[in-house]
C-alpha positions, -999 to +999 in steps of 0.1 A: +000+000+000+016+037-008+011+064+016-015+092+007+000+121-015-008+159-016-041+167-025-060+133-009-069+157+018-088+179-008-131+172-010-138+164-044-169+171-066-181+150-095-212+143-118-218+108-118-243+100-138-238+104-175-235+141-192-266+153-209-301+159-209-327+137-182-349+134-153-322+135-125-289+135-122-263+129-093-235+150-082-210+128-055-186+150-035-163+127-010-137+145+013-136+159+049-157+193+039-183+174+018-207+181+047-194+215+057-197+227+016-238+212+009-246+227+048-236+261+039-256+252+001-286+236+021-307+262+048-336+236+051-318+221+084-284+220+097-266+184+077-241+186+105-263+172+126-283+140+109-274+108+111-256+089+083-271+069+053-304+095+054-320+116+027-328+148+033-350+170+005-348+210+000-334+242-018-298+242-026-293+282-027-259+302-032-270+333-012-306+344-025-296+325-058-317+289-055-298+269-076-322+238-076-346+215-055-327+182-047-319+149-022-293+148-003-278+114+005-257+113+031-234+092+039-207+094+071-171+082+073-163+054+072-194+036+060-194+051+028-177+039-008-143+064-007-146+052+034-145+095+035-173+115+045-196+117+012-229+134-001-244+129-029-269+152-044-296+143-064-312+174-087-331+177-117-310+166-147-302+198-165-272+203-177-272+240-165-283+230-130-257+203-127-233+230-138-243+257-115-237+233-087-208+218-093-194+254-092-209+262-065-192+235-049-158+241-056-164+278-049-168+268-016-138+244-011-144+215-033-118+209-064-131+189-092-123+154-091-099+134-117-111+104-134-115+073-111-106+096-081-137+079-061-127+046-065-090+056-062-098+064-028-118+037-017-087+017-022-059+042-009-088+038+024-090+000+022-123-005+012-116-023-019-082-041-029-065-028-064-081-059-083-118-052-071-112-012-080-107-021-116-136-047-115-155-015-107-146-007-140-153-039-160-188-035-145-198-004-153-184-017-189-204-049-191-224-052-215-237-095-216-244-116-186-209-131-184-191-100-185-212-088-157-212-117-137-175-121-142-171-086-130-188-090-101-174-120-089-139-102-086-159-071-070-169-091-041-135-107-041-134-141-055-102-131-077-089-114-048-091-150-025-071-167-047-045-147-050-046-142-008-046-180-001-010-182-031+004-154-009-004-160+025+014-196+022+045-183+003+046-161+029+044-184+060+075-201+039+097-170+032+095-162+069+110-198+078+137-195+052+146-157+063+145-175+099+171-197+086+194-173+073+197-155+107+208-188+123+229-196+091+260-203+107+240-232+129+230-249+098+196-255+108+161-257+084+131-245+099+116-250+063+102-283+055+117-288+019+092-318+014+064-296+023+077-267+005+078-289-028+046-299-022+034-263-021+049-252-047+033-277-073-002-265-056+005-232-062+016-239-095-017-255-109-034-231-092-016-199-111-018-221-141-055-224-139-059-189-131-034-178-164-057-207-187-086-187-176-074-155-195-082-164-229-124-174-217-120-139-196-106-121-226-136-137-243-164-127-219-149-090-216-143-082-253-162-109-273-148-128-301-143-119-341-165-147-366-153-141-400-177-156-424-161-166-457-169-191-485-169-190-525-198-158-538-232-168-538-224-193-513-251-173-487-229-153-465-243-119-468-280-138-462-268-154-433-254-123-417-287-104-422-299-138-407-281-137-375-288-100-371-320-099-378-319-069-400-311-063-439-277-051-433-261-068-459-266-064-496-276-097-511-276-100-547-275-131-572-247-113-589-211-128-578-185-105-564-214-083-550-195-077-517-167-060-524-150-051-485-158-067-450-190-053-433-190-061-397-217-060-371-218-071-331-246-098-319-251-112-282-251-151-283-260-161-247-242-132-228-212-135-257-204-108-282-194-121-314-184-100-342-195-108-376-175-100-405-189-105-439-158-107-463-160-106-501-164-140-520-137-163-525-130-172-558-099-188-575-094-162-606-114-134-613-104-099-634-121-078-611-094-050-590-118-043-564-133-083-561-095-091-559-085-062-533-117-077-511-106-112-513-071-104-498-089-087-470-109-120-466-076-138-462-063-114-434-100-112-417-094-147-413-063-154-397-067-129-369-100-143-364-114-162-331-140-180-355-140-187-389-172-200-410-169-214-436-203-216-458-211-231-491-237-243-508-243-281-509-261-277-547-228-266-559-218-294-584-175-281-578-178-285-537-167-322-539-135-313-564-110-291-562-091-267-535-124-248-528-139-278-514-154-278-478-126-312-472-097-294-487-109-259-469-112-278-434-078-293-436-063-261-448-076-245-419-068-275-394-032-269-406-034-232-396-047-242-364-079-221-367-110-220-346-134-230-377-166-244-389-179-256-418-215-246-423-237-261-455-261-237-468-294-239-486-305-273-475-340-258-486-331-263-526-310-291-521-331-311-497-320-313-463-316-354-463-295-352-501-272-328-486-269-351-451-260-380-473-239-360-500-214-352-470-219-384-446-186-389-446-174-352-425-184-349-391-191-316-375-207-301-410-237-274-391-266-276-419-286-245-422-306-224-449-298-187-438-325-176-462-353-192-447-337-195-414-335-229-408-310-247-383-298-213-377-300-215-336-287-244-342-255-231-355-256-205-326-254-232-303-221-248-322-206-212-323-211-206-287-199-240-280-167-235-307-155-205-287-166-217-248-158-252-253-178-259-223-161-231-202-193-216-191-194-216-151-187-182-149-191-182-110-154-193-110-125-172-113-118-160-142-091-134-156-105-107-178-072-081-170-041-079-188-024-065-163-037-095-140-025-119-164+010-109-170+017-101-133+006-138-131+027-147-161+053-136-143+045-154-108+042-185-127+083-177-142+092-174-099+075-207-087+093-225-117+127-210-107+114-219-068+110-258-084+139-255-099+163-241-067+147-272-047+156-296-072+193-287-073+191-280-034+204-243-035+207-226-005+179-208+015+194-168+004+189-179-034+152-194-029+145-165-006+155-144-039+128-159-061+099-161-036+104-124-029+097-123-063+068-140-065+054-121-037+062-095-052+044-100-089+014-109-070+013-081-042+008-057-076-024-075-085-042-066-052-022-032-047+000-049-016+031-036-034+023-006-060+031+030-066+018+063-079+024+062-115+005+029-118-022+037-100-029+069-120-031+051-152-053+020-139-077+050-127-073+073-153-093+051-179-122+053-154-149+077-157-148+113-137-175+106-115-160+071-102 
């Protein structure tokens, strides 16, 4: 934990709710003259003297001026989110009243605050470690089920256990081996090296799961691209208007009609995936612009987290040649992408034809994107395809970067730990590594920080949090 810096003993003033026109709107000020500032704005009754966690409703007025009708919240240290004295003001929500305010507050003693400055100091006060303050974050963020559930779960401090139960016992075994090097000359081990061991391999799968869990977290935060691709004509621009529900796509019996990738964002139970639509793959065409399109297509799909690959099971060339759906699924196999292959317009080739046509492939989704048929279906298998079961969301999951390659780097300390207890070094050397594993993880939870990092993790916040 850092010490408080200059200007933590300032009150700060804030709009929290969103900028603009609407029915109400909430000013926050948190700091020891929050009460002093909206008493001398508030002559209905003296605030000084209510209880905590009670509204009170009246005339804010700057002199004669009335500046609005509002509730006051109030809120008493240090049962309160910043664990400061806080008030929180609810008026009418124009943006002139909001404004007049606000400067009315920091004409009497209040500055205004920086972004994230609440939450900043509800962890500088220890009400929230550094890994629940930027949960705060996610949440307010969230926007599907898992991400908010996710989000949560680190809030109330899931994430935050884990990494408390790795530390504690590192830390019950760095004190015995520091013990040891103060009665060095004895030759003594207070440290079970057995145990130790033992420990460390626990610890180990336990940082490993947590690390694993990035690339589902990184999943539920940001949601995953889908390229769709296949030969023209093959449905693709139907199938996204399909999925979205909407004609966003231009469809048109005319090959080479889509000429760049169009992309659009849909929820698949509380997962965003983005849907590309990329130009038609064909082997030679004249065409500058078909051609530019296609290369795009190319690139869409190797930075992809999805590929589908549609075609149509009427078309007479999709059991020869290198556009094929086998010779496409083992290209992609090869690449090692996240792909599959989806048969389009069972309706005009007849659903049971096509089944039999293609027996021989497993995993093949059958659909008709123009008359939407088997199209949950292939929601299901793209969900699936991306979560690969991964769905209990109630665990612990890693949605941070930062979080992941502090962990990253815990995960290089208990290795070198392993590896100083294999060739039996001595105690100073091990003592070396688990300071640096302490260390790695201590800047997760805010243990072990410092002022530059903390203003950047809370200057992507929002000003009124």
């Amino acid at each position: 934990m850092i010490n408080k810096l200059t200007g933590w003993d300032d009150t700060i003033v804030a709009l929290a709710t969103p900028p603009g026109v609407g029915a109400i709107g909430v000013i926050r000020l948190s700091g020891k003259k929050a009460f002093t500032i909206i008493n001398d704005l508030f002559p209905s009754k003296n605030l000084l003297q209510q209880p905590s966690h009670t509204l009170h409703v009246g005339f804010l007025k700057e002199g004669e001026k009335i500046l609005d009708e509002a509730v006051i919240s109030l809120f008493k240290e240090p049962r309160s989110y910043t664990g400061e004295d806080v008030i929180e003001i609810s008026c009418h929500g124009s943006a002139y009243v909001q404004k007049q305010i606000i400067e009315a507050c920091i004409r009497n003693g209040a500055r205004l605050a920086k972004p994230g400055e609440f939450t900043q100091r509800a962890f500088l006060n220890g009400k929230l470690d550094l890994a629940q303050a930027e949960a705060v974050a996610d949440l307010i963020a969230s926007n599907t089920a898992a991400s908010h559930k996710t989000a949560l779960h680190t809030i109330r401090g899931g994430f935050s256990e884990k990494l408390k139960e790795l530390r504690g016992q590192l830390i019950k075994f760095s004190a015995l081996i520091e013990l040891e090097l103060d009665f060095s000359q004895e030759d003594v081990e207070f440290a079970d090296r057995k145990q130790f061991y033992e420990l460390i391999n626990q610890l180990t799968q336990l940082t490993n799961q947590l690390i694993n869990s990035f690339q589902l977290g990184n999943v539920i935060k940001n949601g995953v691209s889908v390229v769709i691709i296949g030969k023209p004509n093959a449905g693709k621009s139907t199938l996204l208007n399909t999925l979205l529900n909407e004609n966003r796509a231009i469809v048109s019996e005319i090959p080479g009609t889509t000429r760049d990738t169009i992309e659009e964002v849909i929820n698949i139970d509380g997962i965003l995936f983005r849907l590309i639509d990329t130009a038609g793959i064909r082997q030679h065409t004249a065409d500058v612009l078909e051609n530019a399109g296609i290369e795009r297509s190319f690139e869409k799909m190797k930075q992809a987290g999805l590929v589908l690959y549609l075609f149509d099971v009427a078309d007479e060339k999709t059991d020869v040649g290198s556009m094929n759906p086998i010779a496409i699924g083992s290209e992609m196999e090869k690449q090692q992408l996240n792909f599959l292959l989806v048969a389009n317009k069972i309706d005009e080739a007849g659903e049971t034809a096509a089944r039999e046509k293609f027996r021989d492939m497993e995993g093949i989704v059958f659909i008709s994107a123009k008359q939407q048929l088997h199209t949950e279906v292939l929601k299901e298998r793209m969900v699936d395809a991306i979560l690969q079961g991964k769905v209990q969301t109630e665990n612990t999951i890693v949605t941070n970067a930062r979080h992941y390659h502090a962990l990253k780097e815990v995960q290089k300390s208990l290795t070198d730990i392993k590896d100083g207890l294999d060739k039996k070094i001595s105690g100073d050397l091990l003592a070396i590594d688990i300071r640096r594993s302490l260390q790695y993880l201590g800047e997760i939870t805010g243990e072990i920080t410092n002022e530059e990092q903390l203003d950047y993790i809370f200057s992507k916040f929002c000003i009124g949090k």
